[in-house]
Structures are given as structure tokens and as C-alpha cells.
C-alpha positions as CSV (number, residue, x, y, z in Angstrom):
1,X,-46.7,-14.1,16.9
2,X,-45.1,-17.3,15.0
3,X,-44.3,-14.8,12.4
4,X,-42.7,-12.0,14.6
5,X,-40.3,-14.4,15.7
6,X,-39.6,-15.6,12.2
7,X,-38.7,-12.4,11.5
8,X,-36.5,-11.3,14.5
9,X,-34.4,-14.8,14.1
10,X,-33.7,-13.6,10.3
11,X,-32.9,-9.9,11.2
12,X,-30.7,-11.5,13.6
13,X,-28.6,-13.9,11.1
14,X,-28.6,-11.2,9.1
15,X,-27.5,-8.5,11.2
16,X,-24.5,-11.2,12.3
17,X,-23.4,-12.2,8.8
18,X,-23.2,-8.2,7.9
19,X,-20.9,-7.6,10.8
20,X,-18.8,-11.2,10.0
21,X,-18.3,-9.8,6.8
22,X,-17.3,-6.1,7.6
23,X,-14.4,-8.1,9.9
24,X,-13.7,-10.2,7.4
25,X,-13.0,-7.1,5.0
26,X,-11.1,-5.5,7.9
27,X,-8.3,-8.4,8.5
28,X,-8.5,-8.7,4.1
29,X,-7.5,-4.9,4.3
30,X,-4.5,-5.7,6.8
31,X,-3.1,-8.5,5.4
32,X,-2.4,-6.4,1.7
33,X,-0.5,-3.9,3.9
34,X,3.3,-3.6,3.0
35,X,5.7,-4.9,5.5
36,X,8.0,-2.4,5.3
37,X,7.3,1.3,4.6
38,X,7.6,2.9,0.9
39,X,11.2,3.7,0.6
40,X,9.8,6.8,-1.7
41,X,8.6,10.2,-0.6
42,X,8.4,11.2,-5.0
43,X,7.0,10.2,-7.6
44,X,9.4,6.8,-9.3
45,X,8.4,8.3,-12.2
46,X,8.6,12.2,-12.4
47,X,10.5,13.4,-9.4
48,X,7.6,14.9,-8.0
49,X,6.8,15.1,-4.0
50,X,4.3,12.3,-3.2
51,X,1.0,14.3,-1.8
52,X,1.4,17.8,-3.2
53,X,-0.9,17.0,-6.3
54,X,-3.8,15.6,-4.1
55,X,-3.3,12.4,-2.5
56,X,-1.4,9.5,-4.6
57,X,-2.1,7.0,-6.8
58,X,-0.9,4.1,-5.7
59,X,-1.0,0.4,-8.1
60,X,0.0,-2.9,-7.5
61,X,2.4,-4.4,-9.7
62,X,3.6,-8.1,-9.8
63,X,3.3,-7.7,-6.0
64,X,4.7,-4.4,-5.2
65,X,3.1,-1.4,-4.0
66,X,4.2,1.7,-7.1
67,X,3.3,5.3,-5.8
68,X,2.8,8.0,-8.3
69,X,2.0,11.5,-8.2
70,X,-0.5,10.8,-11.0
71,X,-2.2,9.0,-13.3
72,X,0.1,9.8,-16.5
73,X,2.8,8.2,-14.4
74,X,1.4,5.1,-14.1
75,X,1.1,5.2,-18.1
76,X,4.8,6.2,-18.8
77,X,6.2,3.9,-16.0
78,X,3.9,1.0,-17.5
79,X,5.9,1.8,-21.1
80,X,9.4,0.6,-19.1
81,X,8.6,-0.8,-15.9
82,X,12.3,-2.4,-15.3
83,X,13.7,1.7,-15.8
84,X,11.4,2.4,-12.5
85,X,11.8,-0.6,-10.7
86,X,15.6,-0.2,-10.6
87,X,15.0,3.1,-8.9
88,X,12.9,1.7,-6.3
89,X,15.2,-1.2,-5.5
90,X,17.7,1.1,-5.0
91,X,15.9,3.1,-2.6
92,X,15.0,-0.2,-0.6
93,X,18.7,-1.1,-0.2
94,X,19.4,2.2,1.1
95,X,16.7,2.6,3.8
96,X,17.6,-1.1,4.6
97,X,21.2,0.1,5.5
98,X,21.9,0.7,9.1
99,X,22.2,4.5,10.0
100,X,26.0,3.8,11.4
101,X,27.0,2.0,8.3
102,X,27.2,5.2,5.9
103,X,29.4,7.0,9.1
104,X,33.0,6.2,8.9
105,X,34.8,4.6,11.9
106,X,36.7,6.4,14.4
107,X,40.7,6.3,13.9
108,X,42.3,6.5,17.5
């Protein structure tokens, strides 16, 4: 009987420190998500819609979430990383801009 409950009080501890990790994991997993959304819906790299060749591959460099449409991508934007990362800054100062900033103002 001692044994039995040996055994239930470790399948216990471990059943807890499983599920502690799994949470653990989970909150890990949320705190890597971007703040802001990808300012992309291509490739930085080739032009190419984001998605259309099967889902996208997606690296983190010095910080910053790249999407590609591919692998080779990731190789040629790795050759000349500034070249890319121009285009992306670019498209995140253009989805920061308000919507009524690119209208012009009403003359009356």
C-alpha cells in the first residue's frame, strides 16, 4: 500500500510540472509576438504575395520578424540585408501614418 501511494504522489508532481511547463511555453510563445502587425503582405525580397507558395517562412533578424515567400529569399536577402531592410522601414512608416494624413484638407 506504502508503495501505491509513492507512486500516486510522483504521478502527481509529475503530472503538475508537465502542465507548469506547457504554460510556461504558452506565455514564452506570446511574449515573441510582434507588437505591431507585419507592414508586408509580399515577399521583402521577390515581390511575391505572402501565402500563395504554401505558408511563409518567416526568420528573426537582429530582432525583427523578415517574412519570405521562400527559403531562397532568406539566402539572397541575407547577401544585402540593409537593401531589404530599407523596404520594410519604409512600409512601417507608411502603415504608421494616420489614414487622414495622406487626404488633403478641405479649402472653403
Amino acid at each position: 500500500m506504502q508503495m501505491g501511494k509513492k507512486l500516486a504522489v510522483w504521478f502527481g508532481a509529475a503530472m503538475i510540472g508537465t502542465a507548469s511547463m506547457a504554460f510556461a511555453a504558452d506565455a514564452g510563445a506570446d511574449a515573441k509576438k510582434p507588437e505591431k502587425p507585419y507592414p508586408l503582405t509580399v515577399c521583402v525580397v521577390s515581390g511575391e504575395k505572402l501565402g500563395e507558395m504554401g505558408k511563409a517562412h518567416v526568420i528573426d533578424y537582429e530582432g525583427r520578424e523578415i517574412r519570405f515567400c521562400c527559403r531562397d529569399c532568406e539566402k539572397t536577402f541575407r547577401k544585402n540585408p540593409e537593401k531589404y531592410l530599407k523596404k520594410l522601414d519604409a512600409a512601417e512608416k507608411a502603415a504608421e501614418k494616420p489614414a487622414d494624413a495622406e487626404k488633403p484638407a478641405d479649402k472653403e
